[in-house]
Structure formats: C-alpha cells, structure tokens
C-alpha positions as CSV (number, residue, x, y, z in Angstrom):
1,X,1.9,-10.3,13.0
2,X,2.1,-14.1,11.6
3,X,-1.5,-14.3,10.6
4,X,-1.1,-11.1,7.6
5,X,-0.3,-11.7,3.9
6,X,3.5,-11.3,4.0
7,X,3.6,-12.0,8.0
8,X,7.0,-13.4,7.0
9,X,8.4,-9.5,5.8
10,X,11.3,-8.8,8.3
11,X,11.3,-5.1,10.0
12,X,14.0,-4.0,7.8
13,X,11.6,-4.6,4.4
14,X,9.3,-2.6,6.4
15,X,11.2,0.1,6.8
16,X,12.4,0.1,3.1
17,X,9.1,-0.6,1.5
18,X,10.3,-4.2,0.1
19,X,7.1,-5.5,2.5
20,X,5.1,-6.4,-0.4
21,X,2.1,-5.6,2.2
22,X,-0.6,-3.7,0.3
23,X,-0.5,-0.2,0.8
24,X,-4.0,0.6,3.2
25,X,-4.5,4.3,1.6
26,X,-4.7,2.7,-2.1
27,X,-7.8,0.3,-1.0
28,X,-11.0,2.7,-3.1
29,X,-13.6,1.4,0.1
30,X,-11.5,2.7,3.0
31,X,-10.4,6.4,1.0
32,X,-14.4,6.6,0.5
33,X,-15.5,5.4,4.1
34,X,-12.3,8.1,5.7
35,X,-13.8,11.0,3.6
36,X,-17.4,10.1,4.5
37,X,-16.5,10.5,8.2
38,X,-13.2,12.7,9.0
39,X,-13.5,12.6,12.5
40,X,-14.0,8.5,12.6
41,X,-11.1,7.3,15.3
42,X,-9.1,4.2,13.8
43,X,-6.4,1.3,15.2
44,X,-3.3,1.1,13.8
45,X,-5.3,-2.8,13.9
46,X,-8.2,-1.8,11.6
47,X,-5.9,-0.1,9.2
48,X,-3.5,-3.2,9.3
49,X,-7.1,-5.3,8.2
50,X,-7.4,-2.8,5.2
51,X,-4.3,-3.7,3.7
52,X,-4.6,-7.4,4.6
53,X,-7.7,-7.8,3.0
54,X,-6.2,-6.9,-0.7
55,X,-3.4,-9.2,-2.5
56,X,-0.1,-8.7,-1.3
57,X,1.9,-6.6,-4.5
58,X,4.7,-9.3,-4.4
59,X,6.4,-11.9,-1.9
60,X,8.6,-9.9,0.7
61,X,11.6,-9.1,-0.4
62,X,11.4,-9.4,-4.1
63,X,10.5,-5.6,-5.5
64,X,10.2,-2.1,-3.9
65,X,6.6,-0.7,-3.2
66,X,6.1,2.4,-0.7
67,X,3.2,0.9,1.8
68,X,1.4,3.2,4.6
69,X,0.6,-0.3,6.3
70,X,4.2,-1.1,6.4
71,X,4.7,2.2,8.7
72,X,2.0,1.4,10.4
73,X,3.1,-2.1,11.2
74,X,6.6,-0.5,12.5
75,X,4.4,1.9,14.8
76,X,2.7,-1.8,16.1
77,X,6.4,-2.8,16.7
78,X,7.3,0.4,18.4
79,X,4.4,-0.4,21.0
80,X,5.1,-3.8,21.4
81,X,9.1,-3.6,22.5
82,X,8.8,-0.4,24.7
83,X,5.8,-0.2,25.8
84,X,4.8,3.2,24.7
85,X,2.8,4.4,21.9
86,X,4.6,4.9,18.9
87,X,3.6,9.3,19.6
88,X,5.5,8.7,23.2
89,X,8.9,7.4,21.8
90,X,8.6,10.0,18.9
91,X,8.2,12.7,21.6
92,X,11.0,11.0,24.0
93,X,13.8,10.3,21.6
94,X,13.1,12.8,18.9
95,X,10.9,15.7,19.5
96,X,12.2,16.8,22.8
97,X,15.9,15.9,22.0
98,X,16.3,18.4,19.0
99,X,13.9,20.6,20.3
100,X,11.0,20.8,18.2
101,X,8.8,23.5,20.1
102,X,6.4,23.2,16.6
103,X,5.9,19.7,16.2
104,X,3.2,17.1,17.7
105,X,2.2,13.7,17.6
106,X,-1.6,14.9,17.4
107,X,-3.8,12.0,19.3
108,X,-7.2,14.5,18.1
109,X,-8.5,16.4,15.6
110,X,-7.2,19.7,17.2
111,X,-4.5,21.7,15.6
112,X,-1.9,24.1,17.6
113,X,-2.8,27.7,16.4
114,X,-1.6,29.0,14.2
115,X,-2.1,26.4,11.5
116,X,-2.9,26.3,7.7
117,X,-5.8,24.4,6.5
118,X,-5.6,21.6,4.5
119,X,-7.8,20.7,1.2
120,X,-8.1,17.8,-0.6
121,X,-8.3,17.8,-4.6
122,X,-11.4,15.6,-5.2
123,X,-11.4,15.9,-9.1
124,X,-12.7,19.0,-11.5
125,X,-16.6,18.4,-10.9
126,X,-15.9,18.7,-6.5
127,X,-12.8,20.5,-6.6
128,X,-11.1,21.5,-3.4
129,X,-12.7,20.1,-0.1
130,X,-11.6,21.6,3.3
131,X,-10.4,18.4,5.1
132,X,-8.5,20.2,8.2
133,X,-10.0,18.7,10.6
134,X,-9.4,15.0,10.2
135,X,-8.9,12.0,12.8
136,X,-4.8,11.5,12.8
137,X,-5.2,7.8,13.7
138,X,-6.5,7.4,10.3
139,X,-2.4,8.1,10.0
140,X,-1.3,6.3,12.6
141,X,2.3,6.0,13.0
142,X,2.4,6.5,8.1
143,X,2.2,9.9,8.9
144,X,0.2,11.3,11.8
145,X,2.1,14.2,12.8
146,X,2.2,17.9,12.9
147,X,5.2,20.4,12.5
148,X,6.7,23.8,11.3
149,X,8.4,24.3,8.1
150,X,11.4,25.9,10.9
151,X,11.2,22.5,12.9
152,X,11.0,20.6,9.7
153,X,14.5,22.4,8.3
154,X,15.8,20.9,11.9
155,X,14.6,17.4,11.4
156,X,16.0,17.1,8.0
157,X,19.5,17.9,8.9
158,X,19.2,15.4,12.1
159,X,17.8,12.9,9.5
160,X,20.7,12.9,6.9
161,X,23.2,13.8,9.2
162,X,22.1,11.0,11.5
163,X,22.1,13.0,14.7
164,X,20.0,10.9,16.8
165,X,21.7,7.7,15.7
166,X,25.3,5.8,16.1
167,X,27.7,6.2,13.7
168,X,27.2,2.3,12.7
169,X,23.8,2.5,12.6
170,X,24.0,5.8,10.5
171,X,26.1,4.0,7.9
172,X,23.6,1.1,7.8
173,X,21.3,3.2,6.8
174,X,22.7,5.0,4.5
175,X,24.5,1.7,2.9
176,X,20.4,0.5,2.2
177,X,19.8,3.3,-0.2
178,X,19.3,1.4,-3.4
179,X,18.3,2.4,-6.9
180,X,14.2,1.7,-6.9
181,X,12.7,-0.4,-9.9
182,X,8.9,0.1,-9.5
183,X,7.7,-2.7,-11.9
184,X,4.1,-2.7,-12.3
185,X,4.8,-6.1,-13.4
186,X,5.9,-7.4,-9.9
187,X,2.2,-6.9,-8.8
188,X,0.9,-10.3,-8.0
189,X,-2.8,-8.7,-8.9
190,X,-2.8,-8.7,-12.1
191,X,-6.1,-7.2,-12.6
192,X,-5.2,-4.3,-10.2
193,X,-4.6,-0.1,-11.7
194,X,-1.3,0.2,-11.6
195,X,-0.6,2.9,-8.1
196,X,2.1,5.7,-8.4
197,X,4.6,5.8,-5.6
198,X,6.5,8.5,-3.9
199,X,8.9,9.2,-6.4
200,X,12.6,9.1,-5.1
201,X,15.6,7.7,-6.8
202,X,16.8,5.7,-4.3
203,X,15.4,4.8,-0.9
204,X,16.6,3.1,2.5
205,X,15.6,2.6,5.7
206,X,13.2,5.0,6.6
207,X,14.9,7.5,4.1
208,X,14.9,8.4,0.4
209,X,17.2,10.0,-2.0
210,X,16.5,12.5,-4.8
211,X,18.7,14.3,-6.7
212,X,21.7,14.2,-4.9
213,X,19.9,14.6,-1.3
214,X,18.3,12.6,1.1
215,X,16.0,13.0,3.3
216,X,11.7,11.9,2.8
217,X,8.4,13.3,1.5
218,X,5.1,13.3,3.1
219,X,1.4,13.6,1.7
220,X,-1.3,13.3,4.6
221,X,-5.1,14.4,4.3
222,X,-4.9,17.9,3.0
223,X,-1.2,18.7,3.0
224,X,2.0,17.8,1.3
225,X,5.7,18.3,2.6
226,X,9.2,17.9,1.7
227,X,12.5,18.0,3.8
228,X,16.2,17.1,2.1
229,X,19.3,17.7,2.9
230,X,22.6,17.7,0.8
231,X,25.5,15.6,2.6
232,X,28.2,17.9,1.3
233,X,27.1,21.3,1.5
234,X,24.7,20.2,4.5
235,X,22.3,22.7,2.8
236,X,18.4,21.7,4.1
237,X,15.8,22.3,1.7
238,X,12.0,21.8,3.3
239,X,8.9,22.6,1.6
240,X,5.2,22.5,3.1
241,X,1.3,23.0,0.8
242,X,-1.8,22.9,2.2
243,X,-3.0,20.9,-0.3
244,X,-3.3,17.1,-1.4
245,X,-4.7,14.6,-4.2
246,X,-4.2,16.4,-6.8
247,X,-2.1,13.8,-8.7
248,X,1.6,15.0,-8.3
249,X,3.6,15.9,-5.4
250,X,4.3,19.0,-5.9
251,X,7.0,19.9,-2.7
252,X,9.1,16.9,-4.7
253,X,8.3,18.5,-8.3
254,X,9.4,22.5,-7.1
255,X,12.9,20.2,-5.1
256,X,13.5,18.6,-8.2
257,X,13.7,22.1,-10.3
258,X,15.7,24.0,-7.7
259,X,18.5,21.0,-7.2
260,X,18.8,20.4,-11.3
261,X,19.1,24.2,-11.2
262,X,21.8,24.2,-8.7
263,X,23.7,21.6,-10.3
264,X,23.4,23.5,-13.4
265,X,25.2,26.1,-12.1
C-alpha cells in the first residue's frame, strides 16, 4: 500500500504496532457514522481510508502505538499472498487445527446461539446501548471474530506456547517483546487528545505481555476479552464481558489483580 501515510511501515511494525498508521476506531466521524448504522457492510479498503485520512502518530518505526488499521492492513496482506480471505486462513490454519468447535470468523451480523449480547457504554446521559448486532467487517481482520471463553482458554495456550508455529519462528516472536513507552509526545499532531492504548507491559508480534504472561486483549462493539497464559506454570487465564466503552478494560484490570495476588503469595 505505497500510496498511505507510512506506506514505507514494514509488516513486522505492523504486527507490533510501531506502524505509526493512525488507529481507524480513534477517528470521532467514523465511531459516529458506525453507531448511526450497525448493520452498514465496510472494506478492509474503506477502513484503511479512515485511518489514512488523519496524521500519521509518528514515522514508522520510531514509537509504539496499538493501530486497528495496522491489523487490518495485515488482513490485506493475508489476501494478497494466499489468495484467501484473511476469515479462510484463520479457519484453515487455526480454527480447524486446534479444534475450535465455538469460534467463527463471522462474514454477517448473525451470532451462533447461544450468545451474550453486547452493549456499548455511551456516557451517563445514554447509558448502555444494545449493540449485538453489528456488521463484523466494520472489524475486519482488528478483531472480527467470535468464540467461547472454553475455545478462548485453548487459543491462549496455542498462542504462548506457540503451537501452530516453528520453534524459530516461536522464539522470534517472543525475542520482539519489548518494554512499551507510549509517549504522547511522539504524536506528530500536536493538536490531537492524547488516545489510551491497550495497556500491556511489553508487546511483540502479534502478542503482549502483562504481568508475567503473555498472551492479548480484545475490545470489539459491545464486548471485551482477555486470554494469558503463564510460560512456567502454563496456567491460562481468559476472561470475556459483554460490555464495552466504558473507559477501562476491565478483563485486563480483574488479570492484573488475580496475577499481583498470585505473586503475592
């Protein structure tokens, strides 16, 4: 994608969020235009556009700053070296492998009974809005799946245990964890808020660490989720709520208490 602020970002500062793309979900016109219309369909394309029409946070390379649009992008990538939708080689080398009877890469609205619904925190005046049924492409490859807290305890052992990798590739990833610096500073916007980012204490390629454990969070329309796992006890800790926006990620907040406990111990 030459033609994009930061065209020049390599795959692997996608993959650890050192794109410096601007994150699509912060832009205030597309949130307001996606809760307008739930069921609106969106490319991977369009939601590319949203992100390339703000200022890039910083030149590739040069800080840490979680993008959606960077995922996406990867999902674009996916598409163009296989073939396949990014849902097809999710289902081929991942769902099918470990098994995951619970877990979908949804192409519509629909949700495999039974399900929770999801609601979004709009603010003390609105309150909770039921959001459940959403377009997923308005996810695209960020984010725009479904599973089962039982299916979600599976992935996060294949994930830090690197299962469906090599060994070398495994240890790659692994090596890229790094401590993150989120410096509003580095923001090459200087008249933009200031964003909060998923909050880890170290993250990779594709994976995050926190407390001791890695593994990733999740916040979509209407839900939240959380899935760890400790390399030396191989314990798994996942967490799921049926509820987003509402200012802190709470899956990471309950982890954070439980593994400080445990160490306290």
């Amino acid at each position: 994608l030459p033609d994009i602020e930061n065209g020049d970002a390599t795959i692997a500062e996608l993959a650890n969020m050192r794109s410096g793309i601007f994150n699509y979900t912060e832009d205030g016109d597309f949130v307001a235009v996606l809760i307008e219309d739930l069921l609106r369909e969106w490319t991977p394309q369009e939601l590319v556009n949203v992100g390339d029409r703000n200022i890039p946070y910083f030149p590739a390379g040069d800080a840490w700053h979680y993008s959606n649009t960077s995922t996406v992008i990867l999902g674009m990538i996916i598409e163009q070296l296989t073939g396949n939708s990014a849902g097809i080689e999710i289902q081929q080398r991942i769902i099918e492998v470990l098994e995951l009877g619970g877990t979908v890469y949804p192409t519509s609205p629909a949700l495999p009974a039974p399900f929770s619904r999801g609601y979004l925190f709009l603010g003390p005046e609105i309150g909770l809005m039921d959001i459940t049924l959403s377009a997923p492409s308005s996810s695209a490859a960020s984010g725009a799946m479904i599973s089962s807290l039982s299916d979600l305890r599976i992935w996060a052992e294949a994930l830090g245990k690197g299962t469906l990798l090599n060994a070398d590739t495994q240890q790659e990833r692994i090596a890229s964890l790094e401590s993150i610096v989120f410096d509003p500073c580095a923001d090459t916007d200087p008249d933009r808020a200031v964003r909060e980012c998923p909050e880890y204490d170290q993250y990779g390629i594709g994976i995050g660490e926190l407390e001791g454990w890695v593994g990733h969070t999740g916040e979509g329309l209407g839900y939240t989720a959380l899935a760890m796992f400790e390399p030396e006890s191989a314990a798994v800790v996942a967490i799921m709520m049926n509820r987003s926006g509402v200012g802190t990620h709470v899956p990471t907040v309950i982890f954070r208490e439980y593994a400080r406990l445990l160490k306290a111990m």
